[in-house]
C-alpha positions in Angstrom: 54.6 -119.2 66.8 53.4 -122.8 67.2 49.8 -123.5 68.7 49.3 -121.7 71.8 52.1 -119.2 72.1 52.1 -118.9 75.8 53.7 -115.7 77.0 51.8 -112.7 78.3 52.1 -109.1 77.4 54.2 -109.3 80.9 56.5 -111.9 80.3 54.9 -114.3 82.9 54.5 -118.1 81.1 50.7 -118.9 80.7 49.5 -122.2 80.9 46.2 -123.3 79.7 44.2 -124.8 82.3 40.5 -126.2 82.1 37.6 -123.0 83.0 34.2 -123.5 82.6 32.3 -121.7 79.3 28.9 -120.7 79.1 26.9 -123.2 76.9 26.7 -121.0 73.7 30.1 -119.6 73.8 33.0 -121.7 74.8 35.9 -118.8 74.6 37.1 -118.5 78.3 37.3 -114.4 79.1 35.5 -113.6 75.8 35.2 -109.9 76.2 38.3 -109.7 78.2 36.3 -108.5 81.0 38.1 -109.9 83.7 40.5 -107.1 83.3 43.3 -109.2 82.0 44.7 -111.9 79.9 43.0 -114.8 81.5 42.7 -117.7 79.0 44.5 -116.1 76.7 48.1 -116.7 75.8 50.1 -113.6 73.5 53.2 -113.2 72.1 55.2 -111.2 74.8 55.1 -107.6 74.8 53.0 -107.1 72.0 49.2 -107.2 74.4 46.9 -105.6 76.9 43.6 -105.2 78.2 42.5 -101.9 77.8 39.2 -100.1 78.6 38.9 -97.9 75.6 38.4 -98.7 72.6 35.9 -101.1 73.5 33.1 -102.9 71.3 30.8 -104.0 74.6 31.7 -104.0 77.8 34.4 -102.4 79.9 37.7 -104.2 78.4 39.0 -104.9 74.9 42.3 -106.6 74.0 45.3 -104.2 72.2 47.8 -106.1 70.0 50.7 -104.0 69.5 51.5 -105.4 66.1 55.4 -104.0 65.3 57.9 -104.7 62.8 59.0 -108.3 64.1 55.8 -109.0 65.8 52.0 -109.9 64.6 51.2 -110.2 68.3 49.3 -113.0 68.1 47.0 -114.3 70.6 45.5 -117.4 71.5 43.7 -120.0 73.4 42.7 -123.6 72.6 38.9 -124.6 73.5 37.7 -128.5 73.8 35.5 -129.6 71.1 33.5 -132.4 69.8 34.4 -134.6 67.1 32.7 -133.9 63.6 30.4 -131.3 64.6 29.8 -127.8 63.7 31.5 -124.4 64.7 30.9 -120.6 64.3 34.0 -118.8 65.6 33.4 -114.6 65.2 35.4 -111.6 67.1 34.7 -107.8 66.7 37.9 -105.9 65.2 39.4 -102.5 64.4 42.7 -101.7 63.1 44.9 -102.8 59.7 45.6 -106.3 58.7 43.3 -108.3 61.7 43.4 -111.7 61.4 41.0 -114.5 63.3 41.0 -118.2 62.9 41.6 -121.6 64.2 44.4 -123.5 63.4 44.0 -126.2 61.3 40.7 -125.1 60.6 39.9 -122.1 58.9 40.2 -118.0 59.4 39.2 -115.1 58.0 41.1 -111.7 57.9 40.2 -107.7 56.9 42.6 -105.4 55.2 41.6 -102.2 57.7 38.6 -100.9 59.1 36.3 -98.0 60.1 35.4 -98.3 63.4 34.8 -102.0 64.5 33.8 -104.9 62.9 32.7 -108.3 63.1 34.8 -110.8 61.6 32.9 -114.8 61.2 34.2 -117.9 60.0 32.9 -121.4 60.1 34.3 -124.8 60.3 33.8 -128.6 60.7 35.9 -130.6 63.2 36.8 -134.1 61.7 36.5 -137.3 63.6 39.7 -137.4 65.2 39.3 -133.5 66.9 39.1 -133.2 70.6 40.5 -129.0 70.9 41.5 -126.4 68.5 43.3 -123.5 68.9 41.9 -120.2 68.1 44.0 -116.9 67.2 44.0 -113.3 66.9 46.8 -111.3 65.4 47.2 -108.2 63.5 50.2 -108.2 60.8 54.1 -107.0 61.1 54.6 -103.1 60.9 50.6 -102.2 60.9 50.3 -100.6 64.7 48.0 -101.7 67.0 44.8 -103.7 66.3 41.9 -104.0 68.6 39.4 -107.3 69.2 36.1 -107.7 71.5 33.6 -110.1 72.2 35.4 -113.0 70.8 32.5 -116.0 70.6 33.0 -119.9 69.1 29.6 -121.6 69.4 29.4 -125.0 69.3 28.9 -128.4 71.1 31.1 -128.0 74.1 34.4 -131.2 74.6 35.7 -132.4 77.6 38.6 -131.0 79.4 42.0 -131.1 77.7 45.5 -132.6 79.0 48.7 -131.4 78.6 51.9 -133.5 77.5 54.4 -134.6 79.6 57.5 -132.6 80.9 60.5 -133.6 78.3 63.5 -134.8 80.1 66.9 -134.5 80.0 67.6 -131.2 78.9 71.1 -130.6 78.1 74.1 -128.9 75.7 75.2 -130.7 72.7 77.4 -128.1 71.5 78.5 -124.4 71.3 79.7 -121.9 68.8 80.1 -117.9 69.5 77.0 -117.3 68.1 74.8 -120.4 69.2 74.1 -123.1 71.7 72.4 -126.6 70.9 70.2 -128.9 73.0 69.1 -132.2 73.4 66.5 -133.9 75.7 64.2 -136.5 75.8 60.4 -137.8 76.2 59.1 -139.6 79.1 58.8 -143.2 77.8 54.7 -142.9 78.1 51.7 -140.2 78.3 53.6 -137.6 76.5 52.0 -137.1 73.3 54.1 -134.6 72.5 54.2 -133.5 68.8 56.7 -130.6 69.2 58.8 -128.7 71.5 59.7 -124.8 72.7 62.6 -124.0 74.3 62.5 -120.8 76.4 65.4 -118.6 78.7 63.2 -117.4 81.2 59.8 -116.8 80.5 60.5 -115.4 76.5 60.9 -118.5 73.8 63.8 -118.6 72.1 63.6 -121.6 69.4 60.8 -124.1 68.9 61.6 -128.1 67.2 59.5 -131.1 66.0 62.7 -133.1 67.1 64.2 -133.5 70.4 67.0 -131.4 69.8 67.2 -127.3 68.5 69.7 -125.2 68.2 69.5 -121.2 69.6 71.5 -119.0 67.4 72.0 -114.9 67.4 73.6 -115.1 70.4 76.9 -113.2 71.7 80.2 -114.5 72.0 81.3 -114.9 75.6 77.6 -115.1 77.0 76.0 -116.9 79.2 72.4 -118.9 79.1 69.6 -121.2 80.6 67.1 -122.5 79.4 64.2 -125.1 79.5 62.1 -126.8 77.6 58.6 -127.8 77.4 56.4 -130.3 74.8 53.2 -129.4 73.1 50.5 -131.6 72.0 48.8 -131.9 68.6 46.2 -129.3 70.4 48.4 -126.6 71.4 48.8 -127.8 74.8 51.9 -127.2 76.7 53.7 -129.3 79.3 55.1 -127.6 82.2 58.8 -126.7 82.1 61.8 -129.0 82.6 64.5 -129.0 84.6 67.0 -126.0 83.3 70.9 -126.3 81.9 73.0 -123.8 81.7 75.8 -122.6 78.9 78.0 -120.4 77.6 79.4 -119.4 74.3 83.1 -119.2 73.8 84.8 -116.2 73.2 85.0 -115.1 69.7 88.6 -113.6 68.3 91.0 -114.5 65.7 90.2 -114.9 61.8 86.7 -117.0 61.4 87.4 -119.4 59.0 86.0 -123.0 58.9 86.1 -126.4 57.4 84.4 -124.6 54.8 85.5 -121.5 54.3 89.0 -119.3 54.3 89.7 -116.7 56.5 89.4 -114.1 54.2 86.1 -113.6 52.1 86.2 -115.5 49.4 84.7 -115.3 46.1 83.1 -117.7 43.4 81.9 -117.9 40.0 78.9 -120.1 38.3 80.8 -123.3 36.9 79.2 -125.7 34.4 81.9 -128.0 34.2 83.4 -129.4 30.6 86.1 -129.3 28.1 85.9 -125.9 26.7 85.4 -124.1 30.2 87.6 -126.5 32.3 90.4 -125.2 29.4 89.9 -121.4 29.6 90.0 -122.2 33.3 93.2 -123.9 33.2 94.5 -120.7 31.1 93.5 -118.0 33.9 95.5 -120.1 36.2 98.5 -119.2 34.6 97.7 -115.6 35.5 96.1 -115.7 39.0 94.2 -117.8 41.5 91.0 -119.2 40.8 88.3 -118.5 42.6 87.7 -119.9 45.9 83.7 -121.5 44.8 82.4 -122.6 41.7 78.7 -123.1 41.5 75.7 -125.2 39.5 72.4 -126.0 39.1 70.0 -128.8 40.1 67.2 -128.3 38.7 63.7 -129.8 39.2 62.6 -130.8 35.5 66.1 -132.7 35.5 66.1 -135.1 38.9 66.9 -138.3 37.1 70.5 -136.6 36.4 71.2 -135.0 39.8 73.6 -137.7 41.1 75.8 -137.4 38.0 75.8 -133.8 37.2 76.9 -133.6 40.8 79.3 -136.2 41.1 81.2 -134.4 37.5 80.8 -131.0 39.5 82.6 -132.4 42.1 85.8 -133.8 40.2 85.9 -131.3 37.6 85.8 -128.5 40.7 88.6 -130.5 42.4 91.0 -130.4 39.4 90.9 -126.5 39.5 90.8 -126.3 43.2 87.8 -125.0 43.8 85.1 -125.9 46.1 82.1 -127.3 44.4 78.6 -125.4 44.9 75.3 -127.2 44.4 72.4 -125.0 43.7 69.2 -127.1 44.5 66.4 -125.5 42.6 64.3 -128.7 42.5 60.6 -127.7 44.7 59.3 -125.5 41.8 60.8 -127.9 38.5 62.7 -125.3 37.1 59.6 -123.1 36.6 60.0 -119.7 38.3 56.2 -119.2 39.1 55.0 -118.0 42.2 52.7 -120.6 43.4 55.0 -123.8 42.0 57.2 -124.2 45.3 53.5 -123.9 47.1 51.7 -126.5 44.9 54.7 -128.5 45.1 55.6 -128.7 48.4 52.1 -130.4 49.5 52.4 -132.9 46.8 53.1 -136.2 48.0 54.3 -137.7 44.7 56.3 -134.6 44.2 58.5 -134.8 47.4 58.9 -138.4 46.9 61.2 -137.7 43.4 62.2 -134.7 45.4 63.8 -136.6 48.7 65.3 -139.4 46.4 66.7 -137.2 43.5 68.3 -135.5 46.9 69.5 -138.1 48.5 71.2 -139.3 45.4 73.0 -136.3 44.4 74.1 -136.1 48.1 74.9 -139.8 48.5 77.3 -138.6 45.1 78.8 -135.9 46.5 80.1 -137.8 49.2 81.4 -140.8 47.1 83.2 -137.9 44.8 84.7 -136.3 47.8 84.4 -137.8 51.3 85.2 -135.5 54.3 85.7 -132.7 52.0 83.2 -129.9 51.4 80.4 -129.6 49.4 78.0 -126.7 49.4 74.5 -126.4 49.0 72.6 -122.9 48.0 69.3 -124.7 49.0 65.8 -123.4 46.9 66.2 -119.9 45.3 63.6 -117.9 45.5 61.0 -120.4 47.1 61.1 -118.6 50.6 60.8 -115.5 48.9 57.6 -116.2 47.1 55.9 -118.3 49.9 56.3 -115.3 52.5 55.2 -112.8 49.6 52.1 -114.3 48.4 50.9 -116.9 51.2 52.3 -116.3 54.7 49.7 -113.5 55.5 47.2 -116.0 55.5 48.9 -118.5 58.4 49.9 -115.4 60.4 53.6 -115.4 59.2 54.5 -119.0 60.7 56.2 -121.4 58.4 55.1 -123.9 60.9 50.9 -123.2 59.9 52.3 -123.6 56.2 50.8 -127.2 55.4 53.7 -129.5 53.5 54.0 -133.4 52.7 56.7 -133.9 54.7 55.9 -137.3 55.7 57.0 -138.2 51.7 60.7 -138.6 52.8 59.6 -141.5 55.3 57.7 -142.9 52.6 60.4 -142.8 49.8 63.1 -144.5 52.4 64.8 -141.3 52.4 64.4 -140.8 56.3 63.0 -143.6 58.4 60.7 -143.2 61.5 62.6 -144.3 64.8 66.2 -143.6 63.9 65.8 -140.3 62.1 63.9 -137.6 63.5 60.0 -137.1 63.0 60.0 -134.1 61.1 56.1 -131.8 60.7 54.0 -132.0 57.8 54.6 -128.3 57.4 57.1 -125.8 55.3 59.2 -126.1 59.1 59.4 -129.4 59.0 60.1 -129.5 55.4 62.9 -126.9 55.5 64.4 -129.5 58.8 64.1 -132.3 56.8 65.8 -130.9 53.4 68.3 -130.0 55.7 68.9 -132.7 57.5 68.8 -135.4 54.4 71.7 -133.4 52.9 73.7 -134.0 55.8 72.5 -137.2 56.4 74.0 -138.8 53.0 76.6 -136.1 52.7 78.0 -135.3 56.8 81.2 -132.9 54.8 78.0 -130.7 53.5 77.7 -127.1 54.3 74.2 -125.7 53.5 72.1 -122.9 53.6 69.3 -121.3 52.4 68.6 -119.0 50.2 66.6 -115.5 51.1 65.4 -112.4 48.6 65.4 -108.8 49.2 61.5 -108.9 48.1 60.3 -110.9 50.2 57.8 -108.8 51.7 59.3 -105.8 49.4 62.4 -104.7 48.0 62.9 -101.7 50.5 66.8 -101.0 48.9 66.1 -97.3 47.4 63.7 -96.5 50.7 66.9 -93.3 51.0 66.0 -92.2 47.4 62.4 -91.7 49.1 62.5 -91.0 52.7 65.8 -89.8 53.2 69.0 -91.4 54.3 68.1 -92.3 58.0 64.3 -93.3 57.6 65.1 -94.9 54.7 67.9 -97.3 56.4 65.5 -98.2 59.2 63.1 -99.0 56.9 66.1 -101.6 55.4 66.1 -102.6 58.5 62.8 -102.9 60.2 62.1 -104.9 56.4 64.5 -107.3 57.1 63.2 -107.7 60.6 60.2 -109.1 59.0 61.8 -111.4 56.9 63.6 -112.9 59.5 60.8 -113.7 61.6 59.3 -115.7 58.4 62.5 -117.2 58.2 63.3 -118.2 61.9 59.4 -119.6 61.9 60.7 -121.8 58.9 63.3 -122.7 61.3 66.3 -122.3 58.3 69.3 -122.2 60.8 68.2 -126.1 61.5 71.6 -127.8 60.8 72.5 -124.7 58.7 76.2 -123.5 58.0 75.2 -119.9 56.3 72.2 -117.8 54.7 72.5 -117.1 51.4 71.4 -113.9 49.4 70.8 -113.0 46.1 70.3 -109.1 44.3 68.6 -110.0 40.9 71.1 -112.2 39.0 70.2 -110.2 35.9 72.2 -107.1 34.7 70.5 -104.2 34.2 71.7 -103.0 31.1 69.3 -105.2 29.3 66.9 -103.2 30.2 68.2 -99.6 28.5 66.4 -97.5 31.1 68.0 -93.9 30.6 66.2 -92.7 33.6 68.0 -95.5 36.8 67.3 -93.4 39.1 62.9 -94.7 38.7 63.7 -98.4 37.8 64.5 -100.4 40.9 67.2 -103.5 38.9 69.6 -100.2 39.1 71.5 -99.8 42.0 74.0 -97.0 42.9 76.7 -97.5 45.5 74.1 -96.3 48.6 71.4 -99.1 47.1 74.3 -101.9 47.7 75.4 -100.4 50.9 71.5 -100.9 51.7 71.5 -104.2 50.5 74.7 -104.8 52.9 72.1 -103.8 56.0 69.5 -105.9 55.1 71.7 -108.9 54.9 73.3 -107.7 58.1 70.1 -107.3 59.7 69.2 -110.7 58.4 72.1 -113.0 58.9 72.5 -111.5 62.9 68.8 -112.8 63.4 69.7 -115.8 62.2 73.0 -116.0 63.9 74.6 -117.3 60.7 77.0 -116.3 58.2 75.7 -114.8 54.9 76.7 -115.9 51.3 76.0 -113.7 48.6 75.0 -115.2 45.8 74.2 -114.8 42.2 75.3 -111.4 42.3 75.8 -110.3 38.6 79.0 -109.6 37.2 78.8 -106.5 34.8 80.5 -103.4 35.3 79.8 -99.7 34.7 80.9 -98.7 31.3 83.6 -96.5 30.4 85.9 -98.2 33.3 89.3 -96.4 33.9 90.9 -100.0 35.0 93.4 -101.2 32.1 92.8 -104.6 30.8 95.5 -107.2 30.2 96.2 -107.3 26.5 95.7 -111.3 26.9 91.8 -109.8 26.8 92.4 -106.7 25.1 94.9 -105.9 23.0 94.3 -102.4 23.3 95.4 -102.4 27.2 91.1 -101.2 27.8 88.2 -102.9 27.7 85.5 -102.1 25.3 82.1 -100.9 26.8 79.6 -103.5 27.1 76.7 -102.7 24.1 73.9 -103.3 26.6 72.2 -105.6 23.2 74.6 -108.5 22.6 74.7 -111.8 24.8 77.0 -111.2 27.9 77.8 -107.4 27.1 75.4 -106.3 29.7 75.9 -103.5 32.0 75.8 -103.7 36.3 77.4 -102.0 38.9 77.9 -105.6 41.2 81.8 -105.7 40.4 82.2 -102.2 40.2 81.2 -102.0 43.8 82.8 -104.8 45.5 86.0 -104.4 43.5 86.0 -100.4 43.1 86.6 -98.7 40.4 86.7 -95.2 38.7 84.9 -94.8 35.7 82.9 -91.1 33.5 79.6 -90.8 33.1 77.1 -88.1 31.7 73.3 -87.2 32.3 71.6 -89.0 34.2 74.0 -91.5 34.9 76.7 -89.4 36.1 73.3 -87.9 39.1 73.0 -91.5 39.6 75.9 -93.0 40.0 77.4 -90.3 41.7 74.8 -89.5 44.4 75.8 -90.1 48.2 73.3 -89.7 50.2 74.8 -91.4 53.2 78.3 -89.5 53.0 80.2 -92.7 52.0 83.6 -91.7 52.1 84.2 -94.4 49.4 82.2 -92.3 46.7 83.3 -89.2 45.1 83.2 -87.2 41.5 85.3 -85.5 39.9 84.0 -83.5 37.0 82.5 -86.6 34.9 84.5 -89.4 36.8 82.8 -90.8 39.8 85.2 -93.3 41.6 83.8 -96.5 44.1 86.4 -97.8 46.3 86.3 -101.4 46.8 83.4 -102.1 49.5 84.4 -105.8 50.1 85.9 -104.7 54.1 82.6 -103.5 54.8 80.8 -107.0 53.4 83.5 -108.4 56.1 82.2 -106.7 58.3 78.9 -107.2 58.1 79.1 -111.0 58.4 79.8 -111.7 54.8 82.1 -114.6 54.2 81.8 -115.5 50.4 80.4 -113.4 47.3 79.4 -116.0 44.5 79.5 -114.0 41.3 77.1 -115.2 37.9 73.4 -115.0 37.2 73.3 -118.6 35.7 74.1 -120.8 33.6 73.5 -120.8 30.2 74.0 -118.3 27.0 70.5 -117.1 27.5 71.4 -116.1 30.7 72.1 -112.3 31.0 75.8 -111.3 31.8 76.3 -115.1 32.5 80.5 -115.7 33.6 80.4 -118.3 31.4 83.5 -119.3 29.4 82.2 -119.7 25.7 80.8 -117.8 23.1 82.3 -113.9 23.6 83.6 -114.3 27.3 87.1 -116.1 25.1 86.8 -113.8 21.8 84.8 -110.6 22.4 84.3 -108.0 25.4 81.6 -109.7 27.4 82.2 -108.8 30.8 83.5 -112.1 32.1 87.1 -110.9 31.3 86.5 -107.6 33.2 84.9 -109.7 36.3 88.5 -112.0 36.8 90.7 -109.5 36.2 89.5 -108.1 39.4 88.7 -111.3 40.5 92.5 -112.2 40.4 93.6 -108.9 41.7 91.4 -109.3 44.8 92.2 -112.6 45.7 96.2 -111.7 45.4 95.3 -109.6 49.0 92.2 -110.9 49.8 90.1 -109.1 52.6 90.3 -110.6 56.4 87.5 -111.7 57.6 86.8 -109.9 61.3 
C-alpha cells in the first residue's frame, strides 16, 4: 500500500480533493459523521461506516482486518513546513495502528473498550502534506477508530501529478502481463506509479514500467495507470490497454530450466570435489544445478569465486547457482539485513561487489544461465521483527537505495529511479543483476517463519483447520512480499525448510520439536509454497533443503559406497551422519522404526495415499509429482557449504570414505533423474 491507497470499501476509486478543516483539527470527516468514507481512502473491501460501536457521535469507521488485508485507511492533510503536530484517534480492537507516513505512529496490542491512541511529530522544511493512516493488522478481525484529530498550523491546498501517458504491453507470459508508459514532459512530479484493472490495484512501481503477475493463462485484462506524488497524491487515470495471456499447455521449461523438475546440489568448486564429481558421472547424470555462496564478510572476492563457479560448473554440466548472502555480512542476526540495508556505505560495497560478480558471470558464460538465490533469510527477518511497525508495506521500510547511483552501479537518466525503501531496494538488486548479467535468472528467497512457521498447525487443529491455517499464513507472507515488489524482473521464488538436519538435535520425542517433519509436515510445506508462488505468479525453487534420510532405509546401496550392498545408519553425532526425512520424502523410501518414531513417522493425518505401515516399516512414496504440481520446478538439495555445516553434500571428509549421507542422497539422486518427473 503506497501513500494514499485510494479504493473504498465499494470498489469506487477515491481521489483526494481539497475540503475545508476546522482550525484545530485538519482531518476532513474526523468522526466519520458524514455517514461515509468522505476524505478517506481504504483498502477495498476491508471498511465501513457504521453506527455502533461508536466513541462520540453517530458513526465510527470498521476495518475488516483479514488474512491478506490490514485494511488500511488513509488521507493526506496540507501542512506547514517545520512546525508542530499532534495526530490522536480513538480505537478498539487487536493490533490498531495510527500514524503518518514518514513521520511517526504509534500502535496498541488490543484493547478494552476504546482508547485513545497520540503521537507527535515535526514536519521538516521541505513538507507541504503528509499522509495519515489507520490500519489494524493481518488475521486480527475487525478494528474500530473514532474522532480522528491532527492539530496543527493548517497548509495550503495540495495538487495532484499529472496523468502518465502511454500506457501500453511490453510483454506476456501465462501467468503475467508487463507495462510501460510515460510522464508528461512537465508538472508531473510523480515519484511512483499504481496500476489498477478497474477500480482494484493490481501492482504499484517507482519506474515507469511493472509487471502484473498471478494471472491465468488464456485471460484477458485492462488496465490503467495513474502517478502519485511525494505526498500521496494521485493523478487521475490514463487512458486504458488491453491484453491477454497466452494459452498455457505443453511441458514449461525455459532458458533456464528443463522440462522436468530438476534437482541440484551445493557445489564449492575444486580438485578434490570436481574429482569425486567426475567419478559419479560414470554411474549417472549429475545434477541439473550446483550452488554457492556469496557472502558479505567476503565482497572483495565475489567476482572470482564466481567466475571459478561458473567454469568449474560448466565442465560437469551443471548450471551454476549464486547464493547472494551479502546485506547481513555473513552474520545471521536479525536486525543485520535492517541496519544494513539503510547504510549508505554499506550498499555502496554491496552494489559494486554485485555488479562485479555479475559483470563475471557474464564474461565466464555469455548468453548462458546463471542463477541467483538472492538474500536468504533477509525477507524473513524484516517481515518478522519490523514490518508491524510500517503496516506490512515494504515500500514504508526506509533503505539507502540511492547508494547504487552513487557507487556508478546504476546511473540516474538511463536506468530507472529506484525508492529509498526495502521496494526499491529489492527492484534495484534485481535489476543490477540483470543489468551486467541479461542470461541471469533470479529470485528471491522466502522462509516458512516469516510471520510463523505454521507447518504442524494439523498436529494441533486437525487436518483441515490446520491446512487453512498453511494457507491463510502464507497469504500473509505474500502480501509482505508483493509490497517488496520481489516478482520485479524475477524468474522464480525460492524457498528454504531449515537447511539443518534434525538429527543433531537427538530429540526422542519429534512429534514436540518443530526441525522434525513427517510426510504430512512436508506435504504442508508443499501448500505454503503453493500458496506463495501462485500469489506471486512465479515458479518456486526449493532450496537448501537438507539431505539426510531416515535411518534404517530398506534402499540397497551400491557396493562402490557400501560394500555391504546397505548403508549404515547415520550416528546422529559425527560430521555429515545426520539424520532428515528431506530425501526420504521427495525420493520415497521404506524404512522400520520403533517408539516414538514409528507414531511419527507413520502418522497420516490427511490420508495420503503415499504413506502406509506395515508392522514396524512405514513406506513414503516419492512425492516429487506432487512438487510438479504445485509449481515446483527445481529442488536444490545441501544446507551449506562447509564441514561445520550439518549433513553438508559436500564431497570430502566421510561423504568419499564413510556413511555420511551424501552417498545415500545421489544414489537417489541418479535414480531420479534416469525418469525424471514432467513438469505440468
Amino acid at each position: 500500500m503506497l501513500g494514499s491507497a485510494a479504493l473504498l470499501a465499494g470498489g469506487t476509486l477515491a481521489l483526494s480533493s481539497p475540503a475545508q478543516a476546522d482550525a484545530t483539527n485538519l482531518v476532513v470527516n474526523s468522526g466519520f459523521e458524514s455517514g461515509d468514507l468522505t476524505g478517506w481512502s481504504c483498502d477495498p473491501g476491508t471498511a465501513s461506516v457504521v453506527g455502533s460501536p461508536v466513541h462520540a457521535g453517530s458513526h465510527a469507521l470498521a476495518g475488516a482486518a483479514s488474512a491478506s488485508d490490514d485494511a488500511q485507511c488513509t488521507q493526506t492533510v496540507a501542512v506547514q513546513p517545520d512546525s508542530t503536530y499532534t495526530l490522536s484517534a480513538y480505537v478498539q480492537g487487536s493490533y490498531v495502528y495510527l500514524g503518518a507516513n514518514g513521520q511517526s505512529s504509534t500502535w496498541t496490542p488490543g484493547t478494552n473498550g476504546w482508547q485513545q491512541l497520540t503521537t507527535s511529530f515535526t514536519t521538516d522544511a521541505s513538507t507541504t502534506s503528509v499522509t495519515l493512516y489507520l490500519h489494524g493488522w493481518y488475521g486480527e478481525g475487525t478494528y474500530d477508530a473514532d474522532d480522528v484529530s491532527l492539530t496543527g498550523p493548517g497548509g495550503g491546498p495540495a495538487q495532484s501529478p499529472a496523468t502518465p501517458t502511454g500506457l501500453a504491453v511490453s510483454a506476456t507470459t501465462p501467468a503475467s502481463i508487463a507495462l510501460t508508459w510515460s510522464e508528461p514532459a512537465t508538472g508531473s512530479a510523480a515519484v511512483s506509479y499504481r496500476v489498477y484493472e478497474g477500480s482494484a490495484a493490481v501492482a504499484t512501481s517507482s519506474t515507469t514500467a511493472a509487471t502484473v503477475t498471478g494471472l491465468a493463462a488464456g485471460s484477458s485484462h485492462s488496465y490503467t495507470v495513474t502517478a502519485l506524488d511525494a505526498a500521496g497524491h494521485e493523478s487521475a487515470p490514463s487512458a486504458p490497454v488491453t491484453a491477454s495471456t497466452p494459452s498455457g499447455g505443453g511441458p514449461v521449461g525455459s532458458s533456464w530450466h528443463p522440462s522436468y523438475l530438476a534437482i541440484g546440489s551445493v557445489y564449492t568448486p575444486g580438485g578434490s570435489v570436481d574429482s569425486f564429481f567426475n567419478g559419479l558421472a560414470s554411474h549417472g547424470k549429475l545434477p541439473d544445478y550446483g550452488y554457492e555462496y556469496l557472502v558479505g564478510n567476503d565482497f572483495p572476492n565475489w567476482a572470482a569465486t564466481t567466475t571459478t563457479m561458473v567454469q568449474h560448473s560448466a565442465r560437469l554440466g551443471m548450471t551454476p547457482v549464486m547464493v547472494e548472502y551479502g546485506m547481513n555480512g555473513n552474520i545471521d542476526g536479525t536486525s543485520v539485513d535492517y541496519t544494513n540495508m539503510q547504510s549508505s556505505s554499506w550498499l555502496t560495497t554491496y552494489f559494486q561487489a554485485l555488479k562485479n560478480a555479475a559483470s563475471a558471470a557474464n564474461a565466464a558464460a555469455p548468453g548462458k544461465p546463471v542463477g541467483w538465490v538472492v538474500e536468504p533469510d533477509m525477507l524473513g527477518y524484516l517481515q518478522q521483527n519490523y514490518a508491524a511497525q510500517y503496516g506490512g508495506d515494504a515500500s514504508r521500510m526506509p533503505a539507502a537505495t540511492s547508494a547504487a547511483y552513487a557507487a556508478g552501479v546504476l546511473a540516474g537518466g538511463s536506468d530507472p529511479a529506484f525508492g529509498d525503501n526495502l521496494k526499491g531496494l529489492v527492484e534495484a538488486i534485481d535489476y543490477t543483476i540483470k543489468k551486467y548479467d541479461p542470461s541471469a535468472f533470479v529470485g528471491w528467497q522466502v522462509n516458512t517463519w516469516g510471520v510463523r512457521d505454521a507447518l504442524k498447525d494439523t498436529d494441533t487443529m486437525g487436518w483441515s483447520a490446520g491446512r487453512q491455517s498453511v494457507t491463510a499464513t502464507g497469504d500473509q507472507v505474500a502480501a509482505f512480499l508483493q509490497s517488496a515488489d520481489i516478482g520485479y524482473r524475477a524468474d522464480f521464488v525460492a524457498f528454504d525448510q531449515w537447511g539443518q538436519d534434525f538429527g543433531i538435535l537427538h530429540d526422542p520425542n519429534p512429534a514436540a520439536d518443530v526441525r522434525y517433519l513427517n510426510a504430512a509436515h512436508w506435504s504442508n510445506y508443499l501448500l505454503y509454497v503453493q500458496t506463495i508462488r501462485q500469489s506471486l505468479g512465479l515458479p518456486a525453487v526449493l532450496w537448501q533443503i537438507a539431505v539426510g534420510h531416515l535411518n534404517s532405509t530398506l534402499t540397497p546401496s551400491p557396493t562402490y559406497f557400501n560394500a555391504s550392498g546397505r548403508f549404515p545408519d547415520l550416528d546422529n553425532t559425527t560430521a555429515e551422519e545426520n539424520e532428515d526425512s528431506a530425501s526420504t520424502f521427495f525420493y520415497g523410501d521404506s524404512f522400520t522404526s520403533s517408539g516414538n518414531d514409528l507414531a511419527f513417522y507413520g502418522a497420516n493425518p490427511g490420508g495420503d495415499p503415499k504413506v502406509s505401515v506395515n508392522g514396524s516399516t512405514v513406506s513414503w512414496g516419492s512425492h516429487l509429482p506432487e512438487a510438479a504440481a504445485a509449481g515446483v520446478v527445481a529442488v536444490l538439495f545441501g544446507a551449506g557449504t562447509g564441514s561445520s555445516t550439518y549433513g553438508v553434500p559436500e564431497t570430502s571428509g566421510t561423504d568419499q570414505s564413510g556413511p555420511g549421507d551424501f552417498g545415500y542422497w545421489v544414489t537417489r539422486t541418479q535414480s531420479y533423474l534416469a525418469a525424471p518427473t514432467p513438469l505440468p
